[in-house]
C-alpha positions in Angstrom: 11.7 0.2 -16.2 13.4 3.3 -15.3 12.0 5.4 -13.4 13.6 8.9 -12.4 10.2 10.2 -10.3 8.2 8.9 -8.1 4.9 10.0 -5.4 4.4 8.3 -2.3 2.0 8.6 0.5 2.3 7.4 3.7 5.6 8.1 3.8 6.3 9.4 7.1 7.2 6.0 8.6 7.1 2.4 8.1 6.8 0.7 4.4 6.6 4.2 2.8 9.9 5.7 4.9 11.6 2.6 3.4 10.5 2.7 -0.3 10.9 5.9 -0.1 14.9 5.7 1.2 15.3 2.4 -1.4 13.8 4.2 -4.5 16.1 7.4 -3.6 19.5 5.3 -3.1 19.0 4.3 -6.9 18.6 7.6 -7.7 14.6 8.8 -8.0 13.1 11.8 -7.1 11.1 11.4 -4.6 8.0 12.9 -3.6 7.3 12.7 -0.1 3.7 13.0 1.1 2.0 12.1 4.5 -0.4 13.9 6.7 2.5 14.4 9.8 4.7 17.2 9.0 7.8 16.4 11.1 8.7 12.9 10.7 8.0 13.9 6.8 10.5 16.5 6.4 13.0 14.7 8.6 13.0 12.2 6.5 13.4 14.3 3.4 16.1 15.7 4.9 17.7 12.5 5.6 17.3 11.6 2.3 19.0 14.6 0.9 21.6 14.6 3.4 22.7 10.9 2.3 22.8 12.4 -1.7 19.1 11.9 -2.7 16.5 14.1 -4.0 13.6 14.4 -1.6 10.6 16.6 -1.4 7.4 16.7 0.7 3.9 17.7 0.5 1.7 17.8 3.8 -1.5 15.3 2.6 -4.2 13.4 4.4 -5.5 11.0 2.0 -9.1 11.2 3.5 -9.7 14.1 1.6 -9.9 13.2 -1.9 -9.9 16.6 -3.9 -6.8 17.2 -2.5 -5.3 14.3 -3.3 -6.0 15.1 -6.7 -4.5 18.6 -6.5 -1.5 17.4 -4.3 -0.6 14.7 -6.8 -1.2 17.2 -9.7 1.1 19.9 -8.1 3.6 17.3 -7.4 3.3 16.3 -11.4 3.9 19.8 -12.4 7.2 20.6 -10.1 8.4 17.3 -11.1 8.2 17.9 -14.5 6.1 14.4 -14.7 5.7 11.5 -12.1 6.6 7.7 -13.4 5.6 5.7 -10.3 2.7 6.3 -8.0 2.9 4.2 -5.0 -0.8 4.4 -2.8 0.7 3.2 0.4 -1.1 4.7 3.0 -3.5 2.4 5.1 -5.2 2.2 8.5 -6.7 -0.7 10.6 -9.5 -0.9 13.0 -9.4 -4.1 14.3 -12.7 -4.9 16.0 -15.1 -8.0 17.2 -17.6 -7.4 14.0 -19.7 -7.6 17.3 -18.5 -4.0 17.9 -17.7 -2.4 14.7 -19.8 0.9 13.8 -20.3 2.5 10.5 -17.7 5.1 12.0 -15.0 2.4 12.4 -15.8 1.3 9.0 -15.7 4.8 7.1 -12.8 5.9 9.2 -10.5 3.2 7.9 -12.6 3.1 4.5 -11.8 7.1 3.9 -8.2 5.9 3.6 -8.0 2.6 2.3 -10.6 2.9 0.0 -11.0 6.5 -0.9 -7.4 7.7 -0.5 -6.2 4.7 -2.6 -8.4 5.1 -5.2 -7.8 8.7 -5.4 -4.3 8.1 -5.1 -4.2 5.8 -8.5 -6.8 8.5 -10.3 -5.2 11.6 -9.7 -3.3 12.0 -13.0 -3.9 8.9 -14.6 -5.5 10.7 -17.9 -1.9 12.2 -18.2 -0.3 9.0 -17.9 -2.5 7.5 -20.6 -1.8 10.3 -22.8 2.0 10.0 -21.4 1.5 6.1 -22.9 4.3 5.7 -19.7 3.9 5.4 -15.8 3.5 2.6 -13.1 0.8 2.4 -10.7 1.4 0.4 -7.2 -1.0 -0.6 -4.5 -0.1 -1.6 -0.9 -2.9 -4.1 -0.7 -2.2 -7.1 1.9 -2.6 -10.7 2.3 -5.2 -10.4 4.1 -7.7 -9.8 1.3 -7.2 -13.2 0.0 -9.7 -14.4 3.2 -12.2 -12.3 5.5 -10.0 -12.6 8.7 -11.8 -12.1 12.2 -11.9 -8.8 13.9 -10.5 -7.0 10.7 -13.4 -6.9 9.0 -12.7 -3.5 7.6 -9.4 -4.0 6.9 -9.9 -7.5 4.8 -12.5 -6.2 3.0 -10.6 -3.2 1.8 -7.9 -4.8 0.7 -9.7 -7.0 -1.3 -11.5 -4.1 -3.1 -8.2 -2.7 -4.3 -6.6 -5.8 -5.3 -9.3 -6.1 -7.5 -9.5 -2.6 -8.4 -5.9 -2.4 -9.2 -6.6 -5.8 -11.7 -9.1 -4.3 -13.4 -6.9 -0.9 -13.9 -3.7 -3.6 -15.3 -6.3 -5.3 -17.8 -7.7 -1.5 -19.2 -4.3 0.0 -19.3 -1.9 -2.5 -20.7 -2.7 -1.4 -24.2 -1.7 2.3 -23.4 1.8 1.0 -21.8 1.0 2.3 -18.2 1.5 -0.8 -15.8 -0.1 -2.0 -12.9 1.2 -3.7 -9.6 -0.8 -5.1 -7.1 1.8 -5.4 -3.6 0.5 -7.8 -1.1 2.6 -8.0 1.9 2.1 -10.4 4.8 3.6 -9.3 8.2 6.0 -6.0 7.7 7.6 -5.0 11.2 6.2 -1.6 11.5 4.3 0.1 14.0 0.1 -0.8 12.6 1.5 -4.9 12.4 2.9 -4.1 16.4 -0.6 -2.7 17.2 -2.4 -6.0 15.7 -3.4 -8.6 18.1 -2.2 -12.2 17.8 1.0 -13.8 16.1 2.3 -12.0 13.3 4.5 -15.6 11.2 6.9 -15.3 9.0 7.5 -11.4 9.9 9.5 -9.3 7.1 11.6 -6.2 8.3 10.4 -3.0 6.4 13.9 -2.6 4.6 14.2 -6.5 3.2 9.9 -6.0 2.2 10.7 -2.2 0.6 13.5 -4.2 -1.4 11.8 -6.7 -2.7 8.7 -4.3 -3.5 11.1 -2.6 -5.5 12.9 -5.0 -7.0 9.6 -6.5 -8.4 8.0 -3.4 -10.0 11.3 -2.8 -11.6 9.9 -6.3 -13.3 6.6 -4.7 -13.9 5.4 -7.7 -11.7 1.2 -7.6 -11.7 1.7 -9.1 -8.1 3.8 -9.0 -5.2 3.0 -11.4 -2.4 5.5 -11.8 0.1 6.9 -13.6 2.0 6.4 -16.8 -0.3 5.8 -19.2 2.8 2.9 -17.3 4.0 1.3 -16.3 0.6 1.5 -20.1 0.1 -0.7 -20.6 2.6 -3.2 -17.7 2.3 -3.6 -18.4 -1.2 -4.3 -22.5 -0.1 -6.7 -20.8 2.3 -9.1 -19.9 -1.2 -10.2 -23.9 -1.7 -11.2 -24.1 2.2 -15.2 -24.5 1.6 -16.4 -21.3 4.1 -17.1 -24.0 7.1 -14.0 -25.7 7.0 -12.4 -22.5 7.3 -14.9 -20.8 9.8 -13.9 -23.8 12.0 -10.4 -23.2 11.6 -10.2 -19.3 12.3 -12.9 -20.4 15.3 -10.2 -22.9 16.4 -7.4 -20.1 15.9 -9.5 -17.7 18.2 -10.0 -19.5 20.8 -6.1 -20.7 21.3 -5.1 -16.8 21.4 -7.5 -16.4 24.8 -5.4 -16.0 27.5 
């Protein structure tokens, strides 16, 4: 699929930074959005400065309604968006033991709503468009509930199957769907999570292959193979098999 625009949030750093610099060396537009202004516009700037064409809006995907109104602007200037990428995401990791209803809507307010707004925002035009490409930066993690990320897993697994039920409503009106579950990306949230992190991908090699598969109109990415393997094995564990197993896990991580 060609695509010549494209909206990302989160874009400031990590996974987003690097779509965002992959998708602009093949010549998109790129829309730039993410709730810290310097980093944002330095990377626009970078962007432009290496023969791209970069511009930013200032969002914080915690606030729905201007999600909607961002992504709408960004429509309009662009003269129509092509590929929406909802990247943005948070963790709380916490012992369930621990985790308040704050925790949870904190990390909910962006994974859940800010996604879901994200994918919304102008999907009646791309219906009536008949063109445009929806992508969600779910995670591996929602294949399982994984101890002290209760928030995160559970997330996850809500817009993976969010994002299957858009692909199997919007097929017939030509607007795809891609589901993007990455294991372990080297960016600063998968520094800040405790324990190992296997089969780690750099942010460039994972933004490649993200791209390279919704070029495909893949319905999922799960990356990298060796560890989606094993997640998706993880789904015939009966639950106390696998409690024993995450249990075992634990307890070898204690210093």
């Amino acid at each position: 699929m060609d695509y010549k625009t494209a909206f990302i949030t989160g874009a400031a750093g990590g996974l987003g930074s690097a779509l965002a610099r992959k998708l602009a060396s093949s010549g998109v537009e790129v829309a730039l959005s993410d709730r810290q202004q310097e980093p944002l516009e330095a990377l626009a700037r970078s962007i432009n400065a290496d023969g791209g064409n970069a511009r930013t809006y200032l969002l914080d995907v915690s606030h729905p309604d201007e999600v909607r109104q961002t992504i709408c602007t960004a429509d309009d200037d662009m003269g129509g968006i092509d590929l929406i990428i909802a990247n943005a995401g948070t963790n709380v990791e916490r012992w369930s033991g621990d985790l308040t209803w704050e925790d949870f809507r904190a990390g909910a307010a962006v994974n859940l709503d800010g996604a879901v707004a994200t994918l919304l925002a102008i999907l009646p035009r791309l219906c009536e468009r008949k063109r445009g490409h929806l992508v969600g930066i779910s995670s591996l993690a929602q294949y399982r509930g994984l101890p002290g990320n209760a928030m995160y897993s559970a997330t996850k697994a809500f817009l993976s199957n969010f994002l299957e039920s858009l692909r199997a409503d919007l097929h017939s009106v030509g607007v795809a769907v891609t589901d993007v579950r990455p294991g372990f990306v080297n960016t600063a949230m998968t520094d800040a999570a405790s324990g190992p992190h296997p089969f780690l991908v750099e942010r460039d090699r994972a933004a490649e292959i993200i791209v390279r598969d919704i070029r495909k109109r893949r319905a999922v990415v799960a990356f990298p193979w060796q560890l989606a393997a094993i997640t998706r094995c993880g789904l015939l564990l009966p639950a106390s098999l696998y409690d024993r197993i995450v249990n075992a896990a634990r307890q070898e991580q204690k210093p």
